[in-house]
MDTraj code that builds the backbone (N, CA, C; nanometers):
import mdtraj as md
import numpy as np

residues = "UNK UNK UNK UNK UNK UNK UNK UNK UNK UNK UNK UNK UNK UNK UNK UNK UNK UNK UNK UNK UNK UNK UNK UNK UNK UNK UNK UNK UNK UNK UNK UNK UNK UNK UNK UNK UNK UNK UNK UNK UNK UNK UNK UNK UNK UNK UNK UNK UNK UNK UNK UNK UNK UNK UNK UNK UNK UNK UNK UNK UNK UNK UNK UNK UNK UNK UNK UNK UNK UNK UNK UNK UNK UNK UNK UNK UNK UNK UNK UNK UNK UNK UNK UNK UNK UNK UNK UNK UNK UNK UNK UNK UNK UNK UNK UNK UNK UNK UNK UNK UNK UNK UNK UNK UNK UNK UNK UNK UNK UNK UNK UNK UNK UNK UNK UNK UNK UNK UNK UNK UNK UNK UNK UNK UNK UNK UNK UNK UNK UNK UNK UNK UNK UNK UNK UNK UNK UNK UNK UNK UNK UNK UNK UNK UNK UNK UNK UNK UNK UNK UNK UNK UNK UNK UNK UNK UNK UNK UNK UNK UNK UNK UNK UNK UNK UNK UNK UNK UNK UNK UNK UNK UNK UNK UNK UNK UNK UNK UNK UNK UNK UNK UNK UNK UNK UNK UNK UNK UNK UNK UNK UNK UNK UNK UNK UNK UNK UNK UNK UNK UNK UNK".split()
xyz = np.array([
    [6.5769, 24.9105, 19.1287],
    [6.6330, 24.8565, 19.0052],
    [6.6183, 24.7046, 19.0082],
    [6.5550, 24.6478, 18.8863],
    [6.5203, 24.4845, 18.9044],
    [6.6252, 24.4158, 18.8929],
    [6.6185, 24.2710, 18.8871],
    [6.7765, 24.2294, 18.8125],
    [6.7862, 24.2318, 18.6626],
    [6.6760, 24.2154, 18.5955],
    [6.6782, 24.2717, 18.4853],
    [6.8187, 24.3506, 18.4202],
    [6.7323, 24.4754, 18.5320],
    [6.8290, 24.6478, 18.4559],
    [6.9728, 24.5941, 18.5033],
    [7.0027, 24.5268, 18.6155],
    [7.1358, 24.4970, 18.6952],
    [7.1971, 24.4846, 18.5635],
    [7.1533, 24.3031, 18.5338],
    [7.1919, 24.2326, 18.4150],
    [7.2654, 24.3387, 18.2896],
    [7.1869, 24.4028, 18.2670],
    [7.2183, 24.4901, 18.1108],
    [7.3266, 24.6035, 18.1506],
    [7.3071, 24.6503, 18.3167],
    [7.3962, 24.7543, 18.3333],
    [7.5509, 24.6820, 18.3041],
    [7.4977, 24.5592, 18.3607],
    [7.6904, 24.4543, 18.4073],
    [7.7334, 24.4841, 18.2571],
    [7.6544, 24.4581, 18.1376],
    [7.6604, 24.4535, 17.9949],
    [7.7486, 24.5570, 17.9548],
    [7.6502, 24.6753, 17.9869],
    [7.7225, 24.8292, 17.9185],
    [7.8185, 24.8648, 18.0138],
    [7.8761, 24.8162, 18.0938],
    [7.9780, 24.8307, 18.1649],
    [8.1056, 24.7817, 18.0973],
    [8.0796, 24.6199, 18.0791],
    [8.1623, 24.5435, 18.0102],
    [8.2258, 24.6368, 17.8805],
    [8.1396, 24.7609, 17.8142],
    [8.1603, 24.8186, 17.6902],
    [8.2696, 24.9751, 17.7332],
    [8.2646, 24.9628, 17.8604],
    [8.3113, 25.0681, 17.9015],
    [8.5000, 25.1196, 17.8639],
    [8.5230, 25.2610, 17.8001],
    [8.6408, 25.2241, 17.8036],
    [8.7911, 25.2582, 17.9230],
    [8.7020, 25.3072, 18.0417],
    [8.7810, 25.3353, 18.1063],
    [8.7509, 25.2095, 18.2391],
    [8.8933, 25.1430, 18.2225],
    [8.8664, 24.9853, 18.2505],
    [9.0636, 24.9563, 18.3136],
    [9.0354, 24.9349, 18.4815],
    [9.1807, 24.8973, 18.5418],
    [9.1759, 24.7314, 18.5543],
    [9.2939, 24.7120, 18.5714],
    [9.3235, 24.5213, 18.6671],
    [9.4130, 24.5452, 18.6841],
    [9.4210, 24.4751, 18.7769],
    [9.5491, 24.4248, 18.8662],
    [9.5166, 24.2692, 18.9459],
    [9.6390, 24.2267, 18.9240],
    [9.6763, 24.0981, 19.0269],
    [9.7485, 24.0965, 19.1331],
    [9.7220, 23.9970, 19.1877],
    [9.7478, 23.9858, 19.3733],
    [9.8117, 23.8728, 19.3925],
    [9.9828, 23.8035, 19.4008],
    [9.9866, 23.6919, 19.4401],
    [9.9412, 23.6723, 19.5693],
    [9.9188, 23.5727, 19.6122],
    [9.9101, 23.5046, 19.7458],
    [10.0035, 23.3960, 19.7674],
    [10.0563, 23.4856, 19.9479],
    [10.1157, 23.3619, 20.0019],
    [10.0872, 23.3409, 20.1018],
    [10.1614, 23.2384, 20.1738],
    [10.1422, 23.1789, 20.2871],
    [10.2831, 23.1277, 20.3489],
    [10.3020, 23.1760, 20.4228],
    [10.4712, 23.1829, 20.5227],
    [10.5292, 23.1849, 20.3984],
    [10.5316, 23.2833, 20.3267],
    [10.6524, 23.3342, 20.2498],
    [10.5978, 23.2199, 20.1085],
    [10.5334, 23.1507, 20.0604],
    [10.5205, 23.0408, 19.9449],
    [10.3833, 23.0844, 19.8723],
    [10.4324, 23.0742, 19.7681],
    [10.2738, 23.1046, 19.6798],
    [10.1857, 23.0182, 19.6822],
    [10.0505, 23.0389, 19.6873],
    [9.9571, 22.8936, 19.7231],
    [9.8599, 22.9114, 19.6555],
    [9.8388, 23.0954, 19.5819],
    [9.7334, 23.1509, 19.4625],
    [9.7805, 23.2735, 19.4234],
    [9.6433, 23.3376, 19.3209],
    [9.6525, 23.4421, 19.3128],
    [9.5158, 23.5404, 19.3286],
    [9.4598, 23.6619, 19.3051],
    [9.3799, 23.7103, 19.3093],
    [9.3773, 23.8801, 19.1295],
    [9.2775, 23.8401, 19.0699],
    [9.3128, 23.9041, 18.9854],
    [9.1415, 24.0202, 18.9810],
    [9.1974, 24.1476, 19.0091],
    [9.0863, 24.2675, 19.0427],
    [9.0534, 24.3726, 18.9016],
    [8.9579, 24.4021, 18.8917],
    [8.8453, 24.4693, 18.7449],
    [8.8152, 24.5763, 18.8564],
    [8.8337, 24.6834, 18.8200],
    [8.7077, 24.7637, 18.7865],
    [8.7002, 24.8505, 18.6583],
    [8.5700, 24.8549, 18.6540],
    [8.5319, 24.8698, 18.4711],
    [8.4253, 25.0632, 18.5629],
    [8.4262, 25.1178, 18.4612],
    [8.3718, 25.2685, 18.4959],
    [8.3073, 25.3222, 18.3678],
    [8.1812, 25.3483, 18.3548],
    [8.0839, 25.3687, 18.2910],
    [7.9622, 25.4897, 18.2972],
    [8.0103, 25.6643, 18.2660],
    [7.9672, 25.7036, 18.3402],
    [7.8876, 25.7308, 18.4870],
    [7.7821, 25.7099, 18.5607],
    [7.7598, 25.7051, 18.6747],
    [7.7783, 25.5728, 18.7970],
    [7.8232, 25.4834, 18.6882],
    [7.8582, 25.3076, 18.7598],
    [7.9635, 25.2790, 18.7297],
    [8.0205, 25.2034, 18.8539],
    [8.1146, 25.1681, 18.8724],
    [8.1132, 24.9870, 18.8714],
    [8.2167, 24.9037, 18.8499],
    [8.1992, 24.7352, 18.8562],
    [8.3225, 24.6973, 18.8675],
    [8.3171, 24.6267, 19.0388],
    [8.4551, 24.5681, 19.0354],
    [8.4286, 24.4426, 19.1000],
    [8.5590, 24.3939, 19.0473],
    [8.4864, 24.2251, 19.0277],
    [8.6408, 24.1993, 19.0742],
    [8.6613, 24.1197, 19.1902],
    [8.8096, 24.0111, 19.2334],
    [8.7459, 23.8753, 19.1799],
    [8.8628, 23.7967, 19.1627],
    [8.8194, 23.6565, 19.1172],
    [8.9632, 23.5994, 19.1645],
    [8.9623, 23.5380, 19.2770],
    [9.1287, 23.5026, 19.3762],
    [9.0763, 23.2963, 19.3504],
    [9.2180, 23.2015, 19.3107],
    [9.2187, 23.1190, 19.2975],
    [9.3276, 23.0679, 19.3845],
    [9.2923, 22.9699, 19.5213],
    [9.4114, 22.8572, 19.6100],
    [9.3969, 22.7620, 19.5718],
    [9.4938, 22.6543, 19.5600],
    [9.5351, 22.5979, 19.5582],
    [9.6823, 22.5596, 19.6775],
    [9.6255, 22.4579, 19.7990],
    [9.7208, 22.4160, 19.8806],
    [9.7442, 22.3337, 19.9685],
    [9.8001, 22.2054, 19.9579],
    [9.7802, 22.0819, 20.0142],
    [9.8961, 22.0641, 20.0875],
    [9.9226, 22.1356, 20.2472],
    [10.0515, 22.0821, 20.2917],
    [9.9897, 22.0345, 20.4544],
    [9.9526, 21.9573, 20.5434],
    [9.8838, 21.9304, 20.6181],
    [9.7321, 21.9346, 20.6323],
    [9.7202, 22.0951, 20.5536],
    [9.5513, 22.1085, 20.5773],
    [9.5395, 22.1307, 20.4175],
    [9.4427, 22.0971, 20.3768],
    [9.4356, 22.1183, 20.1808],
    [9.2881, 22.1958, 20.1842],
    [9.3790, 22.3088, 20.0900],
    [9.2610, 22.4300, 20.0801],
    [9.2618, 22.4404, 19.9184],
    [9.1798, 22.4245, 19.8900],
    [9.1201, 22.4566, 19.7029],
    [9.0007, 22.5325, 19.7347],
    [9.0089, 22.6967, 19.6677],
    [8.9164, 22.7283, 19.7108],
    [8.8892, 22.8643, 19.5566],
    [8.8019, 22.8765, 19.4885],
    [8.7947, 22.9621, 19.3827],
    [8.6458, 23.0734, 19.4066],
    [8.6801, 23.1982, 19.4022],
    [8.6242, 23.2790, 19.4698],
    [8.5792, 23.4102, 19.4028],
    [8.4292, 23.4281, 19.3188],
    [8.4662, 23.5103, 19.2540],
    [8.3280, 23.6310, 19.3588],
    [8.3379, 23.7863, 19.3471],
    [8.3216, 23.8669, 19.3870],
    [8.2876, 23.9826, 19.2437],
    [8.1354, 23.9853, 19.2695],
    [8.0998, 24.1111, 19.2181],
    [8.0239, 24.2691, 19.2588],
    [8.1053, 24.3446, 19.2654],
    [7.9884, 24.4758, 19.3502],
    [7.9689, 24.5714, 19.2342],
    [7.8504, 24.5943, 19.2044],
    [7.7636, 24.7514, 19.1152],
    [7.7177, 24.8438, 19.2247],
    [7.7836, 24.9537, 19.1652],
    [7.7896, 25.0768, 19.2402],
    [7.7159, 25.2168, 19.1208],
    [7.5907, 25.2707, 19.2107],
    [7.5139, 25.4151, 19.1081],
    [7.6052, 25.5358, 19.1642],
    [7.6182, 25.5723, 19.0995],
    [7.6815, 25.7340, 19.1920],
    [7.7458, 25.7083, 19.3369],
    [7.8653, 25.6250, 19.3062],
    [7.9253, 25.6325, 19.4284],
    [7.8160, 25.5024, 19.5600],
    [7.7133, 25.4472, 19.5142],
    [7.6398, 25.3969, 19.6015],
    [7.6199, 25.2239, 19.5958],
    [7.6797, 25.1043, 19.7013],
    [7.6438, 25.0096, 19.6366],
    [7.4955, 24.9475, 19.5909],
    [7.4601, 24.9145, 19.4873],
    [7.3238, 24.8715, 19.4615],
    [7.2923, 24.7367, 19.4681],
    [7.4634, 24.6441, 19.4235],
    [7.4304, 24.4968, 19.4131],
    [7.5674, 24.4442, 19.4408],
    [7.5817, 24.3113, 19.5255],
    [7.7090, 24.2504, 19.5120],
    [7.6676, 24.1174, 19.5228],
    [7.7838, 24.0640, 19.4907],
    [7.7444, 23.8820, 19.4790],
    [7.9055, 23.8322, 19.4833],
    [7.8317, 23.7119, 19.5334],
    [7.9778, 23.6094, 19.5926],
    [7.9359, 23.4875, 19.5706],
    [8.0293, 23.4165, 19.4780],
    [8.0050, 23.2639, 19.4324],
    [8.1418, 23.1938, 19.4552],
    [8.1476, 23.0897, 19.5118],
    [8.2764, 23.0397, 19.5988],
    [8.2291, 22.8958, 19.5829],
    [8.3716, 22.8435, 19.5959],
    [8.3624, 22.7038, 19.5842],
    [8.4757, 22.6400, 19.6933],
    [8.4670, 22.5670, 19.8493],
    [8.5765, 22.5619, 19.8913],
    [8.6189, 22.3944, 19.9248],
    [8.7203, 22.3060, 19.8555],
    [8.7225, 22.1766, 19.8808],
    [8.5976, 22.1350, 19.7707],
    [8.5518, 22.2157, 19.6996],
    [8.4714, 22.1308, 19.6195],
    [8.3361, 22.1684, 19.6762],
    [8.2718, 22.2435, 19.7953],
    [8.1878, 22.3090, 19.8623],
    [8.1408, 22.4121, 19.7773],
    [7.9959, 22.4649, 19.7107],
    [7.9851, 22.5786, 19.6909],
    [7.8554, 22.6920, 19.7853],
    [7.9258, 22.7748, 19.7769],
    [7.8611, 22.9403, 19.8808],
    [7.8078, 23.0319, 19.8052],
    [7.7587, 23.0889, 19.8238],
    [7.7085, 23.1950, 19.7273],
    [7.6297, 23.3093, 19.8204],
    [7.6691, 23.4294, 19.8129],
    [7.6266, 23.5749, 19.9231],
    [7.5396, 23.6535, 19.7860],
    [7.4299, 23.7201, 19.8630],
    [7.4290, 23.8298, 19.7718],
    [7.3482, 23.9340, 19.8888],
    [7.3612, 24.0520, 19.8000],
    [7.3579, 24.1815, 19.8599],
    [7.2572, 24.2594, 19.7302],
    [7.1385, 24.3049, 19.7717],
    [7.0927, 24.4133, 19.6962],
    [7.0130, 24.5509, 19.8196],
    [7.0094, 24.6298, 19.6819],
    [6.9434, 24.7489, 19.7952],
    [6.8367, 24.7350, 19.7442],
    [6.6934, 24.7722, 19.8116],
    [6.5814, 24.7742, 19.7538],
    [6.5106, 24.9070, 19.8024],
    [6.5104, 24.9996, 19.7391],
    [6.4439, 25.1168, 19.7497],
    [6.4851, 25.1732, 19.8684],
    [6.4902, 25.1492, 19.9894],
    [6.5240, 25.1872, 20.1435],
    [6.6234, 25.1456, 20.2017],
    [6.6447, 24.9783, 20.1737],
    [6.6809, 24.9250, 20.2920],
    [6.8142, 24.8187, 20.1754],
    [6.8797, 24.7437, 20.2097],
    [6.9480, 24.6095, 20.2007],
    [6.9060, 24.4846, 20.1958],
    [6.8753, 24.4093, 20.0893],
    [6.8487, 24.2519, 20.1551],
    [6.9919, 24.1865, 20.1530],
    [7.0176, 24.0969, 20.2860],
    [7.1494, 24.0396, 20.2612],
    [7.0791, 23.9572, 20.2802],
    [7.1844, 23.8321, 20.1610],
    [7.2048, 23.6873, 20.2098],
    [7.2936, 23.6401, 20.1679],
    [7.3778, 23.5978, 20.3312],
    [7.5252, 23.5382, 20.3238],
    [7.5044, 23.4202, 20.3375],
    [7.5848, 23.3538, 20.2681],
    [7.6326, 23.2327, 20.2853],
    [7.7665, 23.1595, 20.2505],
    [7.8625, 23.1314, 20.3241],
    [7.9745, 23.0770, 20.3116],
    [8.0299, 22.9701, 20.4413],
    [8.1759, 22.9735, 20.4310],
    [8.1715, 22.8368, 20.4848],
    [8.2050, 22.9087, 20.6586],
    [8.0981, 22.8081, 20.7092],
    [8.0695, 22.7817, 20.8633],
    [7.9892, 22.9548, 20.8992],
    [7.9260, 22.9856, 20.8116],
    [7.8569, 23.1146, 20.8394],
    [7.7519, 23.1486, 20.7910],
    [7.6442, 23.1931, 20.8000],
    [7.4770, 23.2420, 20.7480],
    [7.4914, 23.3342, 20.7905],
    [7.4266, 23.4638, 20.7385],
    [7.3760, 23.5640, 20.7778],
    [7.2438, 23.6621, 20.6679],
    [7.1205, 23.6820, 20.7846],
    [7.0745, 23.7721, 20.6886],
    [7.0131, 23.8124, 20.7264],
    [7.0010, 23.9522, 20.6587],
    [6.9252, 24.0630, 20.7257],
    [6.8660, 24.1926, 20.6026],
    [6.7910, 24.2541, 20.6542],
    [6.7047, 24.3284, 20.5889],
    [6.6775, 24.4721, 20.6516],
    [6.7658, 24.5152, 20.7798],
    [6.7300, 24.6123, 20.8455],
    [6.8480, 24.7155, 20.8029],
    [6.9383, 24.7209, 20.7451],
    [7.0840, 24.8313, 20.6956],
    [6.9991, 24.9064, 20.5555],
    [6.9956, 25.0302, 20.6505],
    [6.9193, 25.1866, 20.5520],
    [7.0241, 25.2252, 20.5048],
    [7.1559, 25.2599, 20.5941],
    [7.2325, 25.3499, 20.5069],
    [7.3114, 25.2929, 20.3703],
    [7.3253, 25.4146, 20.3346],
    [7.4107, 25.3681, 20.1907],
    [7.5354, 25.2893, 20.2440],
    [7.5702, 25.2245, 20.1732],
    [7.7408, 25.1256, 20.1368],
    [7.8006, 25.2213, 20.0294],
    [7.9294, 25.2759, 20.0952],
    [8.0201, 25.3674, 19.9957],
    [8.1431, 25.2898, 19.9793],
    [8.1985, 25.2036, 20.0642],
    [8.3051, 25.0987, 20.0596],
    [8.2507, 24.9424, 20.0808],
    [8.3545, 24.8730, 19.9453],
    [8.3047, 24.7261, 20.0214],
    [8.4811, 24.6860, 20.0016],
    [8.4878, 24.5607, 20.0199],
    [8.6093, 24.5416, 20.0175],
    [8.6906, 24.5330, 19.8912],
    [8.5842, 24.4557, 19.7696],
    [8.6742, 24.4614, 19.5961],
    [8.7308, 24.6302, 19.5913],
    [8.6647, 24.7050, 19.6407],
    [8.7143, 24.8124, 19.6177],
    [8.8233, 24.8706, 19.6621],
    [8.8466, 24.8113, 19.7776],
    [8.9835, 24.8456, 19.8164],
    [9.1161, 24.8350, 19.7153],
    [9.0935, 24.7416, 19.6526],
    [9.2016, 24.6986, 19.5554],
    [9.2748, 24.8118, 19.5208],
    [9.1640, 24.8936, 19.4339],
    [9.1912, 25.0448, 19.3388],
    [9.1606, 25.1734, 19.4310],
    [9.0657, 25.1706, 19.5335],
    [9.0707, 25.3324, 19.6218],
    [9.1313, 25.2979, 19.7195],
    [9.2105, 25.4197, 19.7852],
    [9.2860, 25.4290, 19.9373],
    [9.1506, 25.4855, 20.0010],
    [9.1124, 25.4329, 20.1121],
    [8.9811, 25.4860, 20.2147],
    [9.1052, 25.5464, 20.3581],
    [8.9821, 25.6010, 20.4476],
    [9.0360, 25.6943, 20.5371],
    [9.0424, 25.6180, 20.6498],
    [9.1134, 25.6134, 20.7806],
    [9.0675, 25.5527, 20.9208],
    [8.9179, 25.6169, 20.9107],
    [8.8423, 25.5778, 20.9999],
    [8.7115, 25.6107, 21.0028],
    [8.5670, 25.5548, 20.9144],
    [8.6539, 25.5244, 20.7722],
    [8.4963, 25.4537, 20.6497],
    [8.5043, 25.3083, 20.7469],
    [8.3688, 25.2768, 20.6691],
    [8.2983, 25.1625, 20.6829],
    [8.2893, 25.0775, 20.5748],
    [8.3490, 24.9798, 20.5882],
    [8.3503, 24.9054, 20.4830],
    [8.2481, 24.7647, 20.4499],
    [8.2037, 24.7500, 20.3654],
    [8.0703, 24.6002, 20.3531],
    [8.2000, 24.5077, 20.3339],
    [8.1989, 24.4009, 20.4101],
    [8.2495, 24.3000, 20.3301],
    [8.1108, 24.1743, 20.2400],
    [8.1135, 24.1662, 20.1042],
    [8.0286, 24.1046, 20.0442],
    [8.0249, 23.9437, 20.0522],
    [8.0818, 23.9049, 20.1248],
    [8.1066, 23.7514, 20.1876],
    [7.9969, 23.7272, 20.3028],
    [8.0364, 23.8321, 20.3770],
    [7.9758, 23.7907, 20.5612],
    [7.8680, 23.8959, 20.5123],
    [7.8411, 24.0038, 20.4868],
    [7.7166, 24.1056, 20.4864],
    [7.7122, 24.1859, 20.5961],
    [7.8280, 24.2788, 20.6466],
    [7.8443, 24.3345, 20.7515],
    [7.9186, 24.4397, 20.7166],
    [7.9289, 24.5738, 20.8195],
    [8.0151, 24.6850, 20.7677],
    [8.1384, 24.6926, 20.8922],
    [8.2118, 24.6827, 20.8417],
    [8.3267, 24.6929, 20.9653],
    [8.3851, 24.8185, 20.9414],
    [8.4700, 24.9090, 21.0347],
    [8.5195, 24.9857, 21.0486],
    [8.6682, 25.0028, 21.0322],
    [8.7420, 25.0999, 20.9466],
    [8.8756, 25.0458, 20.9391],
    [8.9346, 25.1735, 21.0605],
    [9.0508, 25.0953, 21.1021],
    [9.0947, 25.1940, 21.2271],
    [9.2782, 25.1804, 21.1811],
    [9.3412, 25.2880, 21.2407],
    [9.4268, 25.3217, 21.2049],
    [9.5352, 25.2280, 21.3136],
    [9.6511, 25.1401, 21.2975],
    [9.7138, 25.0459, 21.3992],
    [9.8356, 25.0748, 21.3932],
    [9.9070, 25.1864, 21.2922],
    [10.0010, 25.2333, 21.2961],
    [10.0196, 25.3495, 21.1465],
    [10.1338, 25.3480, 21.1302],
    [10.1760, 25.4553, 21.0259],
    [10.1577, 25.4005, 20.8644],
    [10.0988, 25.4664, 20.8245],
    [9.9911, 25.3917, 20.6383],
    [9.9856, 25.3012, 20.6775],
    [9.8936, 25.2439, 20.7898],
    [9.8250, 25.1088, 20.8117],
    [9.6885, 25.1111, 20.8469],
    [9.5675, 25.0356, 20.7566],
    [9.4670, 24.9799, 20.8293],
    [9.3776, 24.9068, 20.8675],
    [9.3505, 24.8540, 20.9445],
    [9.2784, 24.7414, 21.0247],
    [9.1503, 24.7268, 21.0106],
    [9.0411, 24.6426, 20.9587],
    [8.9524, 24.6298, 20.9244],
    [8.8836, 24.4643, 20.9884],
    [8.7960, 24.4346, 21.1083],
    [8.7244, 24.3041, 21.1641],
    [8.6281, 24.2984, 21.1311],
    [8.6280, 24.1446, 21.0216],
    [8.5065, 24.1137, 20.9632],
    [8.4453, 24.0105, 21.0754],
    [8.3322, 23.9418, 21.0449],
    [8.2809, 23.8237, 21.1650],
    [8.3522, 23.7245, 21.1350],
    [8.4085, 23.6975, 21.0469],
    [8.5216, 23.5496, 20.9874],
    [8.6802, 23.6097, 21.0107],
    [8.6876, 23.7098, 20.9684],
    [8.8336, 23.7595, 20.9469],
    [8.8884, 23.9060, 20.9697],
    [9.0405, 23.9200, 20.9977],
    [9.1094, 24.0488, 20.9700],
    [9.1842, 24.1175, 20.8738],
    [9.1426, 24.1947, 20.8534],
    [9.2227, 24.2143, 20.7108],
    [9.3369, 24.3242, 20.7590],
    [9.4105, 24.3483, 20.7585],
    [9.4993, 24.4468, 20.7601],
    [9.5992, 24.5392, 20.6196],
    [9.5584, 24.6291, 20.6061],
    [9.6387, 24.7128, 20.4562],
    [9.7135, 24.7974, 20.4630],
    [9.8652, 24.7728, 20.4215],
    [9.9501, 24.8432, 20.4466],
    [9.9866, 24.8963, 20.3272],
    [10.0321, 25.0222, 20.3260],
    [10.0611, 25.1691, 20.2543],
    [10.1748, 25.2026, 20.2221],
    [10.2195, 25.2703, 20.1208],
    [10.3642, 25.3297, 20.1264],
    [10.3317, 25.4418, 20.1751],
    [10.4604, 25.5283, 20.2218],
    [10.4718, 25.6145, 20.2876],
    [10.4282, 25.7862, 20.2603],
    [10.3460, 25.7690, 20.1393],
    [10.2908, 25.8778, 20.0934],
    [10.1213, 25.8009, 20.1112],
    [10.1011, 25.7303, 20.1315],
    [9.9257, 25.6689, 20.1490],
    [9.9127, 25.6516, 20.0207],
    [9.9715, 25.6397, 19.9293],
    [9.9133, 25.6325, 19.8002],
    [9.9174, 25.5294, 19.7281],
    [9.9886, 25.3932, 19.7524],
    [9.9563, 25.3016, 19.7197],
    [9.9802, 25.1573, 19.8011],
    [9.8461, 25.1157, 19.8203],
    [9.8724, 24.9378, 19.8392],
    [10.0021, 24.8921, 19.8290],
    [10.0454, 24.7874, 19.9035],
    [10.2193, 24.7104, 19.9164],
    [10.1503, 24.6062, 19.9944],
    [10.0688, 24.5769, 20.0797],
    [10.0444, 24.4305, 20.1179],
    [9.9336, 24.3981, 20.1836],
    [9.8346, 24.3345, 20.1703],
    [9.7473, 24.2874, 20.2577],
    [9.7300, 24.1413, 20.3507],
    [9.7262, 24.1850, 20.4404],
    [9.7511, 24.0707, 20.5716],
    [9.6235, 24.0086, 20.6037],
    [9.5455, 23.8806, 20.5784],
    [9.3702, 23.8091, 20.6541],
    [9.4574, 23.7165, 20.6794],
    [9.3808, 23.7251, 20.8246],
    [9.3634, 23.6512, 20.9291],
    [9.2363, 23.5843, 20.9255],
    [9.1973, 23.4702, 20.9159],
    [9.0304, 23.4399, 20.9452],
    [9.0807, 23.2708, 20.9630],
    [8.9428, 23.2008, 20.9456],
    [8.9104, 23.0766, 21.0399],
    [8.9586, 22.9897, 20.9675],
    [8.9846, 22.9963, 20.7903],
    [9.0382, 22.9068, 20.6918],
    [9.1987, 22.8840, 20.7558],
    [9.2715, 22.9615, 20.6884],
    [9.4357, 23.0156, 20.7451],
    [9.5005, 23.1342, 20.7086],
    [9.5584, 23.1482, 20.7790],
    [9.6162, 23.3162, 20.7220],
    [9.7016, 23.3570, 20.6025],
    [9.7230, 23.4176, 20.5203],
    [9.7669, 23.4692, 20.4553],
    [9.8273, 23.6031, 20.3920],
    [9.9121, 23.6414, 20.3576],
    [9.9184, 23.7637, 20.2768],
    [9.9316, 23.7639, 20.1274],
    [9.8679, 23.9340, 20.0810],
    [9.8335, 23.9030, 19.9622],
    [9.9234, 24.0602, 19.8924],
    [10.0047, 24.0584, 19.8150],
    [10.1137, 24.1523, 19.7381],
    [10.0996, 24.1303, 19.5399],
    [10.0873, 24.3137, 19.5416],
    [10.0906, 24.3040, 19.4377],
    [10.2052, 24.2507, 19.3432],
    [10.1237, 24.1787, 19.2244],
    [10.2077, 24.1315, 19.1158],
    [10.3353, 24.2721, 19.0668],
    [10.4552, 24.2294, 19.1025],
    [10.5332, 24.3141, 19.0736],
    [10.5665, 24.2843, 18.9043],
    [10.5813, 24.1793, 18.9013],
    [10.6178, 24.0895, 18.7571],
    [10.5452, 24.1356, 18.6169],
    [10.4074, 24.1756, 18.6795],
    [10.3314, 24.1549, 18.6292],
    [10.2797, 24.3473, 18.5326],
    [10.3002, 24.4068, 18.4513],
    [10.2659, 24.5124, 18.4185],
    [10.1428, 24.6038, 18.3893],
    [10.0634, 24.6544, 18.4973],
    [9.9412, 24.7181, 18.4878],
    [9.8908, 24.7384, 18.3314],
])
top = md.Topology()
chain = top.add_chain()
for i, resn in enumerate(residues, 1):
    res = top.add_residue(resn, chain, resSeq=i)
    for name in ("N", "CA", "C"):
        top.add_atom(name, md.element.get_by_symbol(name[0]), res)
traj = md.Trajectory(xyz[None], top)
């Protein structure tokens, strides 16, 4: 698929009417410092989910950082993702396509490169997606930043653990697995957790 067809699919997606969001404050030791606001749009056989998370935070170390995230998915399969970031005024930009066989990645963000061309198998999880599906201990997840599949492992009861090459993410569950209540990254910027907008009405 060229970028062309990408382009027009993102289009008839946009037209789609079965269409979720949700928002994510972010904090940091208990203080809000952003937010993160998650799409996915569903269009018979494609799927499009798009995070777009905004910091703002100047208390010893000053982080401004605006971050937007797109993954297209055919039948359950990723085909394309992209990452355009801006951090301190710095901009990054990742992308991810499949090409007939294989993956081309190219990451780029801050204090990291990566790229590669040798990943055959399909991508069934990346991370925007987490937002809206519960995954199992055991999937593999792309993160579309770094261009890598990490493994989520189980670290306790509706909890799970996911090591990217920058960061940890950790996702915790209510007690039926059925919905998101908090996500914990750890990585090289600073740590944070990220909770859904209660305030805020689906």
């Amino acid at each position: 698929m060229n970028a062309r067809c990408i382009v027009s699919f993102f289009f008839l997606l946009s037209l789609a009417a079965q269409a979720q969001d949700k928002v994510f404050v972010i904090k940091m030791a208990g203080i809000k410092i952003g937010k993160l606001h998650a799409y996915h749009i569903k269009n018979s056989s494609f799927d499009y989910y798009v995070t777009h998370s905004t910091v703002d935070f100047s208390v010893i170390l000053k982080i401004k950082a605006d971050i937007k995230t797109e993954s297209l998915y055919h039948n359950g399969v990723l085909i394309k993702a992209m990452v355009n970031s801006t951090l301190n005024g710095v901009p990054y930009a990742s992308k991810t396509v499949w090409n007939k066989d294989h993956y081309t990645i190219d990451c780029r963000t801050y204090k990291y490169t990566y790229k590669d061309s040798t990943l055959t198998k399909p991508i069934h999880w990346t991370a925007s997606k987490l937002y809206f599906e519960i995954p199992s201990a055991g999937d593999e997840v792309f993160t579309e930043s770094y261009g890598k599949l990490g493994m989520l492992t189980e670290t306790g009861k509706n909890t799970l653990k996911m090591t990217s090459p920058k960061s940890k993410q950790t996702y915790y569950y209510n007690a039926e697995h059925s919905k998101l209540l908090r996500i914990e990254v750890i990585n090289s910027i600073k740590n944070f957790d990220m909770y859904p907008d209660t305030l805020r009405q689906e």
